[in-house]
C-alpha positions in Angstrom: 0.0 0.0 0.0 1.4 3.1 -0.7 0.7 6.6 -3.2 -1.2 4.8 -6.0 -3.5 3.0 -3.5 -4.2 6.9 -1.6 -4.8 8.3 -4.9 -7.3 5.5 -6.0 -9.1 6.4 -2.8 -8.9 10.2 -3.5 -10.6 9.6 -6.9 -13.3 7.2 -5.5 -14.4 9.3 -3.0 -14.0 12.6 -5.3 -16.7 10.1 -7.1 -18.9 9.8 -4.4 -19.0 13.6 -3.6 -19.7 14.8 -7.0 -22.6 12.3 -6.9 -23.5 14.3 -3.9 -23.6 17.4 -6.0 -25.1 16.2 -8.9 -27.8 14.5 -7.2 -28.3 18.2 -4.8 -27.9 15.6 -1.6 -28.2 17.8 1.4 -25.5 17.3 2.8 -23.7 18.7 6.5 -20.2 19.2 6.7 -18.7 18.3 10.4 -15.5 19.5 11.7 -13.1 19.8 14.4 -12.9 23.3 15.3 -9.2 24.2 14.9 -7.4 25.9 11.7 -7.0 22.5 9.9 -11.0 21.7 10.5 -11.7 25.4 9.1 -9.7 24.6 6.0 -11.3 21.4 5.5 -14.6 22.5 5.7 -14.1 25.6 3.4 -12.8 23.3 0.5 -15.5 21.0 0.3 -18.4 23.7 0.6 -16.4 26.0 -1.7 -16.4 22.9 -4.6 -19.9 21.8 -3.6 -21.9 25.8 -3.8 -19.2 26.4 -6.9 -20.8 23.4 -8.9 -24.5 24.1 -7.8 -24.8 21.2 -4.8 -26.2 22.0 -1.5 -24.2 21.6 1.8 -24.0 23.3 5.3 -20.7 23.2 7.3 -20.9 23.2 11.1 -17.7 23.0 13.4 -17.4 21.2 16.9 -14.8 20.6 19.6 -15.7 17.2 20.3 -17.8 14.3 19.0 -19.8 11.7 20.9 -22.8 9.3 20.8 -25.1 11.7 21.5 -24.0 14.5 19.8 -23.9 12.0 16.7 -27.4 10.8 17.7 -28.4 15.0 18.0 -27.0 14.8 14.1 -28.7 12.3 13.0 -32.2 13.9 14.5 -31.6 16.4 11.8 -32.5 14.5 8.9 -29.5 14.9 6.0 -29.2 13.3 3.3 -25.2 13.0 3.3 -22.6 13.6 6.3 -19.3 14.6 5.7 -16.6 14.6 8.6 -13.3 16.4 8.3 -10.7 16.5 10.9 -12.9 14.4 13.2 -14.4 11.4 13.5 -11.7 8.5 13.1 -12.5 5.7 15.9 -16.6 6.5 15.3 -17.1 4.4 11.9 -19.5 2.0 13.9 -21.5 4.8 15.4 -21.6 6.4 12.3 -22.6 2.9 10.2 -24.8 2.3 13.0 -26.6 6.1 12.7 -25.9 7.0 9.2 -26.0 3.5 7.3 -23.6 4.0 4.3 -24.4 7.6 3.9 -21.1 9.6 5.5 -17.7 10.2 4.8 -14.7 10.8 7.1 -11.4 13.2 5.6 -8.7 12.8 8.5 -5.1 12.5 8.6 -5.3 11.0 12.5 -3.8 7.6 13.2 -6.7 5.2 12.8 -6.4 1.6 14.0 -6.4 -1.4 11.8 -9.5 -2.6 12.8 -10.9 0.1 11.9 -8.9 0.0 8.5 -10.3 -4.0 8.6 -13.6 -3.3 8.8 -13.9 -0.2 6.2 -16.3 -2.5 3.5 -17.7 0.7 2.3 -14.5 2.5 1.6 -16.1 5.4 3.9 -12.8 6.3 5.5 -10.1 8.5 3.6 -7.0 8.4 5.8 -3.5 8.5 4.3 -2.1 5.8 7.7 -4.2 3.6 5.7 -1.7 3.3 2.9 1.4 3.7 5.3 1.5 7.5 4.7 2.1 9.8 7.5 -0.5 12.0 8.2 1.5 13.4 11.3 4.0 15.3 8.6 3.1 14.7 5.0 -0.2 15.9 4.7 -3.4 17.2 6.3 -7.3 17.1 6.6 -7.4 20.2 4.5 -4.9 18.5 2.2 -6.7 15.7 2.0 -10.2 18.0 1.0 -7.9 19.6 -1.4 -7.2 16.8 -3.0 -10.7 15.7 -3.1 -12.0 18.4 -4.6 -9.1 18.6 -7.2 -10.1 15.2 -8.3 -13.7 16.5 -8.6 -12.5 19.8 -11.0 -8.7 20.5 -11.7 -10.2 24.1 -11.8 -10.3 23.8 -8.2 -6.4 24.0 -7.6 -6.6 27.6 -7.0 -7.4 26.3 -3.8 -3.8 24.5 -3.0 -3.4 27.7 -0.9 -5.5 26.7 2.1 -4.3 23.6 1.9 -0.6 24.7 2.8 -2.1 27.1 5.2 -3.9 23.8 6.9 -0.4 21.9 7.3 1.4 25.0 8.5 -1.4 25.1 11.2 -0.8 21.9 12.0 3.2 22.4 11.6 3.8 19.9 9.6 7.2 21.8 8.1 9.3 19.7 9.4 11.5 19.1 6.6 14.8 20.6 6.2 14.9 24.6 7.1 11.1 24.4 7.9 10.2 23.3 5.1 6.9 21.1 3.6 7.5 17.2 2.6 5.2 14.9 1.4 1.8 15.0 -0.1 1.8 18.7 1.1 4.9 19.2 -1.0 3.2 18.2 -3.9 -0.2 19.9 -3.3 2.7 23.3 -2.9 3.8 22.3 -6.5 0.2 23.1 -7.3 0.6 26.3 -5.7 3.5 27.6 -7.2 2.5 26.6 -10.7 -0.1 28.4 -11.1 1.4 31.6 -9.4 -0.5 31.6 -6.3 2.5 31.0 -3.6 5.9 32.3 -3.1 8.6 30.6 -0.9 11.9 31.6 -0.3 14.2 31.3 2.9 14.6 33.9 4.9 14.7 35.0 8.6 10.9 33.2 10.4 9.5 36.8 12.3 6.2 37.7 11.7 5.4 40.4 9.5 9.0 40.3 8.0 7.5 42.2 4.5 5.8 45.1 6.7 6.9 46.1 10.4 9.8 47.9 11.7 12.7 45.3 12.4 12.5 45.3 16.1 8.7 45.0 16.0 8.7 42.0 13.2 11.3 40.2 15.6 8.8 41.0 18.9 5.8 40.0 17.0 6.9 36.3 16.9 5.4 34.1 18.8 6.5 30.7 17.6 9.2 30.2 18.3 8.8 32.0 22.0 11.9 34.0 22.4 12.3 34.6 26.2 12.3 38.3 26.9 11.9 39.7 23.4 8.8 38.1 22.3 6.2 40.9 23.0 8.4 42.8 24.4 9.0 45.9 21.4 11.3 48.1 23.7 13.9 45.2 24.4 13.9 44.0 20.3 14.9 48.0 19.5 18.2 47.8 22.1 19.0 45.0 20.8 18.6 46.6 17.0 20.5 49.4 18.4 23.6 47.6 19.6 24.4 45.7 16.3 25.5 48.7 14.6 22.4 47.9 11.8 21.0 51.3 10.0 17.6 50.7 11.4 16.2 53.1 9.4 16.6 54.9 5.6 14.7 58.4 5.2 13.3 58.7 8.0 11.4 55.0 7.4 12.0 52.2 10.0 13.6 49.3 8.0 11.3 46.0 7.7 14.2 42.8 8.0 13.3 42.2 3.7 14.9 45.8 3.1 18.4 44.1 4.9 21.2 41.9 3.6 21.7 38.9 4.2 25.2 39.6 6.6 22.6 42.2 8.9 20.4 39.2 9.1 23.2 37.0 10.9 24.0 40.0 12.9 20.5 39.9 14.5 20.5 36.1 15.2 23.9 36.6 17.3 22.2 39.6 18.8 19.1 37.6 20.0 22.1 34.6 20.6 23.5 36.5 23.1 20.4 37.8 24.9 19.1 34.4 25.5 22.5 33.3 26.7 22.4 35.5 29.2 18.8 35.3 30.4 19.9 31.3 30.4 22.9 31.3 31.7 23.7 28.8 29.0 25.3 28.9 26.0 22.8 29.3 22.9 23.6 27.4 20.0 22.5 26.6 16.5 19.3 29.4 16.7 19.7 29.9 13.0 18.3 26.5 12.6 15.2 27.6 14.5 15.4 31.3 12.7 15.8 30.8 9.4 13.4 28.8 7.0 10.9 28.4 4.2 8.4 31.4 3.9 5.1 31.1 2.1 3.3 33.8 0.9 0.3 34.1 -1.6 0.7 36.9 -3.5 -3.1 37.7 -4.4 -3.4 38.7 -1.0 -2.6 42.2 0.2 1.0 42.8 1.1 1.4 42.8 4.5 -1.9 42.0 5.9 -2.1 38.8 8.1 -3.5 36.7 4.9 -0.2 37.8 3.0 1.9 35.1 4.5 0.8 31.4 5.4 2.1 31.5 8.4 0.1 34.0 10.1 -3.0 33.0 7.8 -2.7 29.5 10.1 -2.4 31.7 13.1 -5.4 33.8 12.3 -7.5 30.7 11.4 -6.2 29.1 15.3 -7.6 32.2 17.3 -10.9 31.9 15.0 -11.0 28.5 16.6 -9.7 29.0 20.2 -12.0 32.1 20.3 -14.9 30.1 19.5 -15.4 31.8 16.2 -14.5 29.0 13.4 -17.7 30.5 11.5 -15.5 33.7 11.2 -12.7 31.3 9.7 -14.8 30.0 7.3 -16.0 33.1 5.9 -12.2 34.6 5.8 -11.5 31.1 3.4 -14.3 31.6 1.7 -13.3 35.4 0.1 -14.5 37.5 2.7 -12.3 40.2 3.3 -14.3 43.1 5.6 -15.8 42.6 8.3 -14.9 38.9 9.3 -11.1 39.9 8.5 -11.6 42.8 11.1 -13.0 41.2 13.8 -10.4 38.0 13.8 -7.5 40.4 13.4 -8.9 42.1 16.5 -9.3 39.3 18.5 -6.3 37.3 17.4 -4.3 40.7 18.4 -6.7 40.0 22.4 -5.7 36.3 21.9 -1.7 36.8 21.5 -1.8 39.2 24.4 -3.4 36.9 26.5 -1.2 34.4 25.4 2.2 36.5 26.2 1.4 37.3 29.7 0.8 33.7 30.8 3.3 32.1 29.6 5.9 35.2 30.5 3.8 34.4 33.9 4.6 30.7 33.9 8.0 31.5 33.1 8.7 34.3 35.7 7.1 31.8 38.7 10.1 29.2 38.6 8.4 27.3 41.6 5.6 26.3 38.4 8.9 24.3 36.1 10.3 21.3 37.1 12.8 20.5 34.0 13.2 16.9 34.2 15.6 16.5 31.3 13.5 14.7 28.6 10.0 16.4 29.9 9.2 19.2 31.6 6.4 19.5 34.7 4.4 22.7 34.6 1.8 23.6 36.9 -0.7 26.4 36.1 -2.8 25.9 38.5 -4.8 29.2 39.3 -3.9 30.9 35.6 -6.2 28.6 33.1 -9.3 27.4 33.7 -9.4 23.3 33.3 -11.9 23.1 30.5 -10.2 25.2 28.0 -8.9 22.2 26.6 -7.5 24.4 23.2 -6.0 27.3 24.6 -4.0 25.2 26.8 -3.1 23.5 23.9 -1.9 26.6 22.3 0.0 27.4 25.1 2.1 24.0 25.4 3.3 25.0 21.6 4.2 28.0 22.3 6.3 26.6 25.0 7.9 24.1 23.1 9.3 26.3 20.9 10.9 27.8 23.8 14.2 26.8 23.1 15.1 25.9 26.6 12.2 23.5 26.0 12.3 22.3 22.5 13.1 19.0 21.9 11.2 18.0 25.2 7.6 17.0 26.2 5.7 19.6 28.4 3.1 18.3 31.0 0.8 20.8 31.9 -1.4 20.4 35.5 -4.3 22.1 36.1 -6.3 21.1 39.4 -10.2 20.2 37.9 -11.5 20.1 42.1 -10.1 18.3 44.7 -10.4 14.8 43.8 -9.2 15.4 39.9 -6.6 17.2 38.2 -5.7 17.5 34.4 -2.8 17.0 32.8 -1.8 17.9 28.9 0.5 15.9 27.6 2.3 18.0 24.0 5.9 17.5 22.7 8.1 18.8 19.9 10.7 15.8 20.4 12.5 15.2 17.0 12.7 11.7 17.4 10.4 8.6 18.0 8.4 10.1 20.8 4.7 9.4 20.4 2.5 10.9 22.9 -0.2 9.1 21.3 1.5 6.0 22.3 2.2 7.0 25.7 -1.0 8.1 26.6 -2.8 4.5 25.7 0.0 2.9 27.3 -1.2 5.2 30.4 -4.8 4.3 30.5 -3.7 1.0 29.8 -1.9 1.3 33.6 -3.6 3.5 36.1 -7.3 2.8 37.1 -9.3 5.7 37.2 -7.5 7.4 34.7 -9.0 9.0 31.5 -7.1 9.9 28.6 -7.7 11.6 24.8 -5.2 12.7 22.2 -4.6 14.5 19.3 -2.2 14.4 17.1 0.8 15.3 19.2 -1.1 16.8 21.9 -2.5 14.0 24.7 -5.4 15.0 27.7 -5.6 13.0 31.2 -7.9 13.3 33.8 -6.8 11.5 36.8 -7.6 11.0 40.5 -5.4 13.2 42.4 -4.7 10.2 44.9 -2.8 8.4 41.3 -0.8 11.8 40.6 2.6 10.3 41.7 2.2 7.3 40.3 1.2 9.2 37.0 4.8 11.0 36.9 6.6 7.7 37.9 4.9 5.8 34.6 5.1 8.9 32.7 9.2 9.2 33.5 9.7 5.8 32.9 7.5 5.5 29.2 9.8 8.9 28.3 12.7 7.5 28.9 12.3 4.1 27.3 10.4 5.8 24.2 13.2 8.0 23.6 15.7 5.0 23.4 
């Protein structure tokens, strides 16, 4: 199993969808509310209005019997799940007959795989791809709809937005591999993205140097991210021209010598805040960029990157209907609104983790993971922001290369632990999670992707850290 067998599928089910549309089937599009699920669901309602078929979309954080049985109440024709749904094929044969369709890149198991008569299930890990890294649910609805109408490939876009939301550039210098390298072919051929390698700060085309470099996020630089009045003295003491008639410098007016001169700048500042010597940041600094050129220079669509980001706070905020519209053309209103609150979201974002930070007693580095306890700072059932969180401190790079385990006290008989790593190597959370519920009674765990959630009696807690030392280390072997 392999390419040709993922394609086969990919044609099939492009089938089976344009029957949809032919046929006017009304049909509901599911899915997971996160920048991935956004893209997803814009693709296929884009292709199905664009060719006269009917369809809703509607996003959700969670899926469960009854919220399946709620679905089913409502009397479509069709359901299509996108970034959701793997692990549910029985409910949904058992609710929907033969009439859905699931789009996920999530590890699936093989009985599921086994049991697939219908063909329902369109999952690159069934043909020994890696959906972790090579390509997406909204690479996967790309590719659908492709296969529907090759008119529909100036869509590749949103597809490498999707995988850059889900950071999947993990080849060399950032950079896409895979079935998203291919759907970037698409891109670039017909003049719709633009990469290059360059220096990884936000807004690099647009901004003032110092405020491009404090505007990053990912990767969290400690004591410059957010922090506009540091980034300038450290501009200031690299000798750098910072500005040329009278107009602050943006880092694509620089050469390429200035550029290293700001990475040994922000090398040395970390050093010290560390007490460590920093090496190999370039690695982490410099990359692929992606922009898409139809969109205005400079604005947050203009480069991938921060389209991904926008499309995240859509989703954390509880606003994936905002998403949607922003994929779907609109550029006024919707555009506005998830600016403004993205802009709320990062702030909020900055001062905890700089909190988290700042209160050492809250870190316990353990070598290969890292205890964090934020109790009193996040409530328990903001299961995506804490998420959001544990990235950005992985990319800490006194983190990276380490699994974070976040604790957040539910009441006094439970806590919560989050489980997220950015190990380059064969660490599966995913794997250590099962093998955790498969240990401790009492205990409840989930995961996504790289990102695991336990809920565990508090009574259990050290034995949780014992089991979760000991799968770490023999993981990581």
């Amino acid at each position: 199993m392999g390419y040709k067998e993922f394609y086969e599928n990919v044609n099939s089910t492009s089938e089976k969808v344009k029957n949809l549309i032919n046929d006017r089937k009304d049909t509901l599009i599911v899915s997971n509310s996160s920048c991935d699920g956004i893209v997803s669901a814009s693709l296929l309602i884009r292709a199905i209005w664009k060719l006269g078929g009917k369809a809703t979309a509607r996003f959700v954080n969670k899926i469960s019997q009854e919220s399946i049985a709620d679905l089913k109440s409502e009397d479509h024709e069709f359901y299509l799940f996108t970034e959701l749904g793997t692990g549910l094929s029985e409910l949904f044969n058992k609710f929907f007959s033969k009439e859905w369709i699931v789009l996920d890149h999530r590890k699936l198991s093989f009985a599921e795989i086994a049991t697939d008569d219908n063909n329902a299930i369109l999952n690159p890990w069934k043909y020994d791809i890696d959906g972790d890294n090579e390509v997406t649910s909204g690479g996967i609805s790309y590719l659908l709809v492709k296969g529907i109408d090759k008119r529909f490939t100036n869509l590749s876009p949103l597809a490498i937005v999707s995988a850059l939301g889900e950071y999947q550039d993990v080849g060399d210098k950032r950079s896409l591999i895979g079935l998203n390298n291919e759907i970037l072919k698409d891109s670039e051929k017909n003049g719709l993205m633009q990469t290059d390698i360059d220096l990884l700060f936000s807004f690099n085309e647009s901004l003032p140097i110092h405020e491009s470099i404090a505007n990053t996020s990912i990767p969290y630089l400690y004591g410059i991210t957010s922090n506009s009045d540091k980034c300038l003295e450290l501009m200031k003491n690299t000798n750098i021209n910072l500005k040329k008639d009278g107009r602050w410098k943006t880092i694509a007016d620089i050469n390429q010598e200035e550029k290293f001169l700001i990475i040994e700048s922000i090398k040395n500042h970390l050093s010290s805040q560390m007490n460590r010597n920093v090496e190999n940041l370039e690695n982490i600094l410099i990359g692929y960029t992606y922009v898409l050129p139809t969109e205005e220079y400079g604005s947050h669509l203009y480069d991938a990157r921060r389209f991904s980001e926008l499309l995240n706070s859509c989703a954390l905020s509880m606003k994936s209907g905002i998403g949607l519209s922003i994929c779907l053309g609109e550029r006024t209103e919707s555009l506005e609104e998830a600016e403004r609150d993205l802009q709320e979201f990062k702030n909020t974002s900055q001062k905890l983790v700089s909190k988290i930070l700042k209160e050492k007693w809250r870190i316990s580095d353990k070598g290969l993971f890292v205890f964090i306890s934020a109790d009193g700072i996040i409530e328990p059932d903001y299961v995506g922001y804490v998420g959001y969180l544990s990235r950005l401190l992985t990319s800490h790079y006194q983190f990276m290369n380490k699994v974070i385990i976040m604790k957040i006290v539910i009441d006094e008989n439970y806590s919560k632990y989050f489980l997220s790593s950015d190990y380059d190597g064969d660490m599966n959370v995913e794997q250590m999670a099962k093998e955790l519920s498969n240990t401790i009674d009492g205990i409840t765990v989930t995961f996504s992707n790289a990102d695991g959630q336990i809920i565990i009696p508090s009574a259990q807690e050290d034995t949780l850290m014992s089991i979760i030392s000991k799968l770490i280390k023999k993981i990581s072997k």
